[in-house]
N, C-alpha and C positions, 0 to 999 in steps of 0.2 A: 085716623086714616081708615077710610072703607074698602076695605081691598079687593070688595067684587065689582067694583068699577077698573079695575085694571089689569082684570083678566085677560091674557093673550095683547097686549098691549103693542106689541110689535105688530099685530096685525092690521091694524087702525090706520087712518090716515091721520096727518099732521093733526090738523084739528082735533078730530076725533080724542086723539091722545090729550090734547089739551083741556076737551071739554072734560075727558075719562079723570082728570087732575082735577079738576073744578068739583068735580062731582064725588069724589076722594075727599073733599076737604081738603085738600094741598093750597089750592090756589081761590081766591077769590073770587067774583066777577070779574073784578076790574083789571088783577094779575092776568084772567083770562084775556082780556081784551089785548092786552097789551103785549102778550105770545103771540096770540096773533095778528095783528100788527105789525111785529116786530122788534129786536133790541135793537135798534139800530143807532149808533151815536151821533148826536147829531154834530156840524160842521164846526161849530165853535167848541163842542169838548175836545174833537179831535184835535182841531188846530190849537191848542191849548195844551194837549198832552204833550205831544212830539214838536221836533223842529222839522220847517223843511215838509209840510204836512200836504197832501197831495190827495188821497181818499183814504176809505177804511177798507182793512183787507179782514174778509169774517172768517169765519169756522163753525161748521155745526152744533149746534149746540140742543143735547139731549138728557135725558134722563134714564140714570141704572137704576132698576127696583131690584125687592125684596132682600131690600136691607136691614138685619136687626142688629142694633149695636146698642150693648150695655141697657137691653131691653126697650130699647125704642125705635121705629120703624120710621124706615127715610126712605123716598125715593132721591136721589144723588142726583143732580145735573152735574153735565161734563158737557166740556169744550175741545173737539178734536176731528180730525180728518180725517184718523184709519178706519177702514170699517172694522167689526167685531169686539172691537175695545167695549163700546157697551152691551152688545150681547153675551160676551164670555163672562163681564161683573155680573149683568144680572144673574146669569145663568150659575156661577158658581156663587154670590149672596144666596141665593133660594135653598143648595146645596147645606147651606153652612148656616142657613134660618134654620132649617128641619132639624137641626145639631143641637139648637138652643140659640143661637146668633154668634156673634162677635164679644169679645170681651176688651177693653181696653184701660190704657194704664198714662195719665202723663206726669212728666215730672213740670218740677216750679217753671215760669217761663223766665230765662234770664239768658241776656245776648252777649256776646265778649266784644267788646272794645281793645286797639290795639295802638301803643306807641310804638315803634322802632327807631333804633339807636345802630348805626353802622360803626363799626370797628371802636366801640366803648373804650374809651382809653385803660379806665379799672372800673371793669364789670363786677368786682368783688364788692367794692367800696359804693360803687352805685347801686346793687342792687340792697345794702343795707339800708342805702339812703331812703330808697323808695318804700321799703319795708318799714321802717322807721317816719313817714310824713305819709303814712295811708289815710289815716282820719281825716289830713288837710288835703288831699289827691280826691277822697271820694269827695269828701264838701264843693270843693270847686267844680266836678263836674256837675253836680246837684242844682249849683246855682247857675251853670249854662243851659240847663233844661230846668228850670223850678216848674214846669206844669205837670209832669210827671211825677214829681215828689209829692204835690198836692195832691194828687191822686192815687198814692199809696205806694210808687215807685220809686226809680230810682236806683245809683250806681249804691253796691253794697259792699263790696269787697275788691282787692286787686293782687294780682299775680304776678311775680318777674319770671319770665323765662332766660335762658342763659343759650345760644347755638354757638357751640364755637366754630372756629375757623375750617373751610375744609379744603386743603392743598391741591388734592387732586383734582376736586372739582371746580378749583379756583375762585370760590365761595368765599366772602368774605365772614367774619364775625359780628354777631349780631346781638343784642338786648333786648327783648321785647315786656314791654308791661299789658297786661290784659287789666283789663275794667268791666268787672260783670255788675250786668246793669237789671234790674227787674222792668219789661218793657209794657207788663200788663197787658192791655190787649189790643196793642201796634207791633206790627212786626216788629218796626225799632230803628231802621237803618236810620231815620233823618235824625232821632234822638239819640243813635250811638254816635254818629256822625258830629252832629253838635257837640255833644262830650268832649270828643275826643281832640277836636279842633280846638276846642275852648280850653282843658289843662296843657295842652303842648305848651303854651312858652313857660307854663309856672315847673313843668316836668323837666325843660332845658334849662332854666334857671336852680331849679334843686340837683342835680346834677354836673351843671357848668359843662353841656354838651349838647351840641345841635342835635334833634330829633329829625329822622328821615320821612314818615307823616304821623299822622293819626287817622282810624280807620274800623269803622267796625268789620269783623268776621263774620261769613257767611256759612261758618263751622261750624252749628250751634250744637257743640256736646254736651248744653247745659238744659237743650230745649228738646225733650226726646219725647216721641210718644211711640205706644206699644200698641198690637193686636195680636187679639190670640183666638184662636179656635180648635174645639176637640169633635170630633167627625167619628159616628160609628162607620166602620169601615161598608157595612151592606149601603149607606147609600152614594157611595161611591160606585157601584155596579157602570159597567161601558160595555154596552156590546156581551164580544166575548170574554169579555174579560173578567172576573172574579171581583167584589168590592175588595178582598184582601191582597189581589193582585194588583191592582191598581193602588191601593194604601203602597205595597212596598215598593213600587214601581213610581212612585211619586218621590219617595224618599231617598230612593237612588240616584233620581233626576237633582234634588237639592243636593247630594251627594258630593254630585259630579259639577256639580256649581260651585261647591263650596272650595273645592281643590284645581281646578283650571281657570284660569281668569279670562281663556278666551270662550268657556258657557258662561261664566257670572255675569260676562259684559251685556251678553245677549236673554239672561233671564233677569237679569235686576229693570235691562230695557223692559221687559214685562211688566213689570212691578212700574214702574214709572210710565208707563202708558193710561194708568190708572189713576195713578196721585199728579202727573202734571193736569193731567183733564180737569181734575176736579179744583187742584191751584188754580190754574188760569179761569175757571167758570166762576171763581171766587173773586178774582179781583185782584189775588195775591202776583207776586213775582216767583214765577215756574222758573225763568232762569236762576236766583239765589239760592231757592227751594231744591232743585236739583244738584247743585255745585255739593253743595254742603251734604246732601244724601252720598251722590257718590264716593266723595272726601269719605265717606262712615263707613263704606265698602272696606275702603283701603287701611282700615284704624288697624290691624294686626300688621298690617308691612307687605300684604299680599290682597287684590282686590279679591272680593270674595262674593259669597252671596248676599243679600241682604236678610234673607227668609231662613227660619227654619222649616223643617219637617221632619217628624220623630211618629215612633209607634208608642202609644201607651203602652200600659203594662194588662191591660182588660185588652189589647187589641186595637183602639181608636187612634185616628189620627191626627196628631199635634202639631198644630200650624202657628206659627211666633213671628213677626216682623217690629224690630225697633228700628227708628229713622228719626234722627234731627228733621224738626217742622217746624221753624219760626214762621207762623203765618199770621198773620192779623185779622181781628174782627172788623177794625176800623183803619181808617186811614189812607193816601192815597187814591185810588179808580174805586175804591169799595164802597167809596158815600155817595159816588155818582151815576158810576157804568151802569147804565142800562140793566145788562146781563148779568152783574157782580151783585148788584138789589135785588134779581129776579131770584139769583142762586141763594141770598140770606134768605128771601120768601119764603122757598120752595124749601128749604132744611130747618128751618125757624131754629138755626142753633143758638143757643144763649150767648153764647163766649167763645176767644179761642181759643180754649183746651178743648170745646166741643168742636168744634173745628177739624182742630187736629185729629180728634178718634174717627171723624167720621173719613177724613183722608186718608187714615194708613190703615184703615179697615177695606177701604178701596182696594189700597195697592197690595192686600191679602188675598182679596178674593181675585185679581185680576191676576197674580200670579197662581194661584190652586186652580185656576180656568185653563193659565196656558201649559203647566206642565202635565197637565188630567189632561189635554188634548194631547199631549207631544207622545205620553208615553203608552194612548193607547190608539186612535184613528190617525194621530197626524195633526199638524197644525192646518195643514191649507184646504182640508176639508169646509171647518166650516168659514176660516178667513178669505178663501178665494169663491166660493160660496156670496161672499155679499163685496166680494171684490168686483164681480162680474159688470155691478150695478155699477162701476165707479169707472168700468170700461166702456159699458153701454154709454153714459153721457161724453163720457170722452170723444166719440164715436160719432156724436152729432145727435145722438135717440133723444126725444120728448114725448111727456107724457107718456099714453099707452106703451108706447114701441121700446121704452124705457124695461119693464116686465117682461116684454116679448124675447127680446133680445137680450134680458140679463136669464132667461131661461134657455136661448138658445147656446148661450155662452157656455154655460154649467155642462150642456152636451155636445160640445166642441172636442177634437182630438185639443188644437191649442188655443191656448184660451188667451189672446192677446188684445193688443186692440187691432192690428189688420187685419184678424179674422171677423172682431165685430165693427167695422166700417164695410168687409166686404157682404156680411150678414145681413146690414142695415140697410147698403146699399139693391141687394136681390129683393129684401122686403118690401121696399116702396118703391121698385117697378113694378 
């Protein structure tokens, strides 16, 4: 990657940015062409995804630079409608380049499968049972997905959970078996799925009790990937503010996240402003993705942060983020979508463990962007800053008058959009 073609990158126009990727190495000729062009799906994939299929509703779709992770440099497309989500990653990745980059960590990728059993007559007896026929419980799911085993996957192991009954909550008692499956590099759902559908009546029959479904989990505590980064505190420097003021003044904001769940709610949003972007520009499912991240907030019994932030002991500062990531390289929109081919192009990652690091390395630097803003100018400086633009078109502005009037907006008492329709409106008489 040549990285004096991507100099000031925001400054560019659309193309421009496009050609500045071509000319990077990023992108091809023909990727080129096809940027600009358009991702656009066409009538039969969409009608083919959804039911009931009517048009296609888009979203911006950009790229975050000066990202280094585990020593190699990406620029990140991302899929999203707020403004400043990709200027606050680029802007804190560049931060946390100068550091040395990103450092990341994942474990095996394996998805849990679920049977449930409502009010088990004898959970004791049954959960031996199923403890005692695992070899014959994993084979059988093996043989309802055999493409997966040939390819080196497959269910490995299984776990009975036991919830008993709970009165006050009028909760019934429950049995649950998990089936952890290694899913390679498919997220997994239609292969947990098939599993799980496929040992239910041999589960009901070893048992001699109706199961209430089969289902994979969208939990994945088995598929976790990590980011980390250590920061001398001088290039943290804001303003007036001290890089050592800012290091401690960061770590009080995780602080105070980590103990209220009504900041966690509102900084982990941070943090997933970042990693659904780059989910969705992949192809993957942001809805599952997200479920299962929040679920990880809440794993102590109180929703919490998802991030750390610590002072070393030389002074630097220590940024940590784990999050359950079943995402897939393959499968699903990823072999077709338009935009899901452009975003493998454009990261050329081998695998989905690479995948994953380059997504929770996202949702690292997009949370150190927004508490390094909160705790020392404010957030709405630079968010309402390129919000302006998003009230100017609102507003009826094209083209030129688009600049005009996102600058007039910036020097507004208030910055609404009545103010820039009656702006718009004085300009072109």
């Amino acid at each position: 990657m040549d990285h004096s073609y991507l100099s000031k990158f925001y400054t560019k126009s659309r193309v421009e940015r496009i050609d500045a990727l071509e000319k990077a190495g990023i992108l091809s000729a023909n990727d080129k062409e096809m940027l600009i062009t358009g991702l656009h799906l066409t009538d039969d994939m969409a009608d083919n995804m959804i039911e009931n299929q009517l048009s296609a509703y888009e979203l911006p779709y950009g790229a975050a630079l000066n990202f280094l992770i585990d020593g190699k440099d990406y620029a990140v497309p991302m899929a999203i409608e707020e403004p400043s989500v990709i200027a606050a990653a680029s802007s804190a990745a560049k931060i946390v380049k100068q550091a040395g980059g990103f450092q990341t960590a994942v474990t095996d990728r394996v998805m849990i499968g679920q049977i449930a059993i409502k009010n088990p007559p004898n959970a004791a007896s049954m959960m031996e049972k199923l403890h005692q026929y695992e070899h014959a419980i994993l084979q059988k799911a093996n043989e309802a997905h055999p493409s997966i085993v040939k390819r080196g996957g497959g269910a490995i192991r299984l776990d009975v959970r036991h919830i008993e009954a709970d009165p006050v909550e009028k909760m019934p008692e429950f049995l649950i078996l998990h089936v952890h499956v290694h899913t390679l590099e498919a997220m997994g759902a239609n292969i947990l799925n098939t599993m799980m559908e496929g040992i239910l009546p041999y589960v009901e029959e070893l048992i001699q009790a109706p199961a209430l479904m089969g289902i994979l989990s969208n939990y994945a505590t088995e598929c976790l990937a990590t980011a980390t980064c250590r920061i001398p505190a001088k290039l943290l420097r804001k303003g007036d503010f001290s890089g050592e003021e800012v290091r401690d003044r960061i770590i009080d904001a995780y602080q105070f996240a980590y103990v209220d769940p009504y900041r966690a709610v509102t900084h982990n949003k941070g943090i997933m402003n970042g990693i659904d972007s780059v989910v969705m520009a992949s192809g993957n499912d942001w809805r599952a993705v997200s479920a299962g991240i929040h679920a990880y907030a809440s794993k102590s019994g109180q929703y919490r942060s998802l991030s750390t932030w610590e002072k070393a002991d030389n002074g630097d500062l220590l940024g940590s983020l784990t999050i359950p990531l079943p995402v897939g390289a393959v499968g699903g929109s990823i072999s077709f979508h338009p935009a899901a081919k452009m975003t493998k192009t454009i990261l050329h990652y081998e695998n989905a463990a690479e995948l994953e690091s380059i997504i929770v390395s996202v949702g690292l630097a997009q949370n150190l962007a927004a508490i390094k803003a909160l705790v020392t100018e404010g957030i709405q400086k630079g968010h309402m800053g390129l919000q302006s633009r998003s009230l100017a078109i609102s507003a009826g502005a094209v083209g030129e008058e688009i600049d005009w009037l996102s600058d007039q907006l910036k020097q507004a008492d208030n910055m609404n959009l009545a103010t820039a329709e009656k702006l718009l409106e004085e300009y072109r008489q």
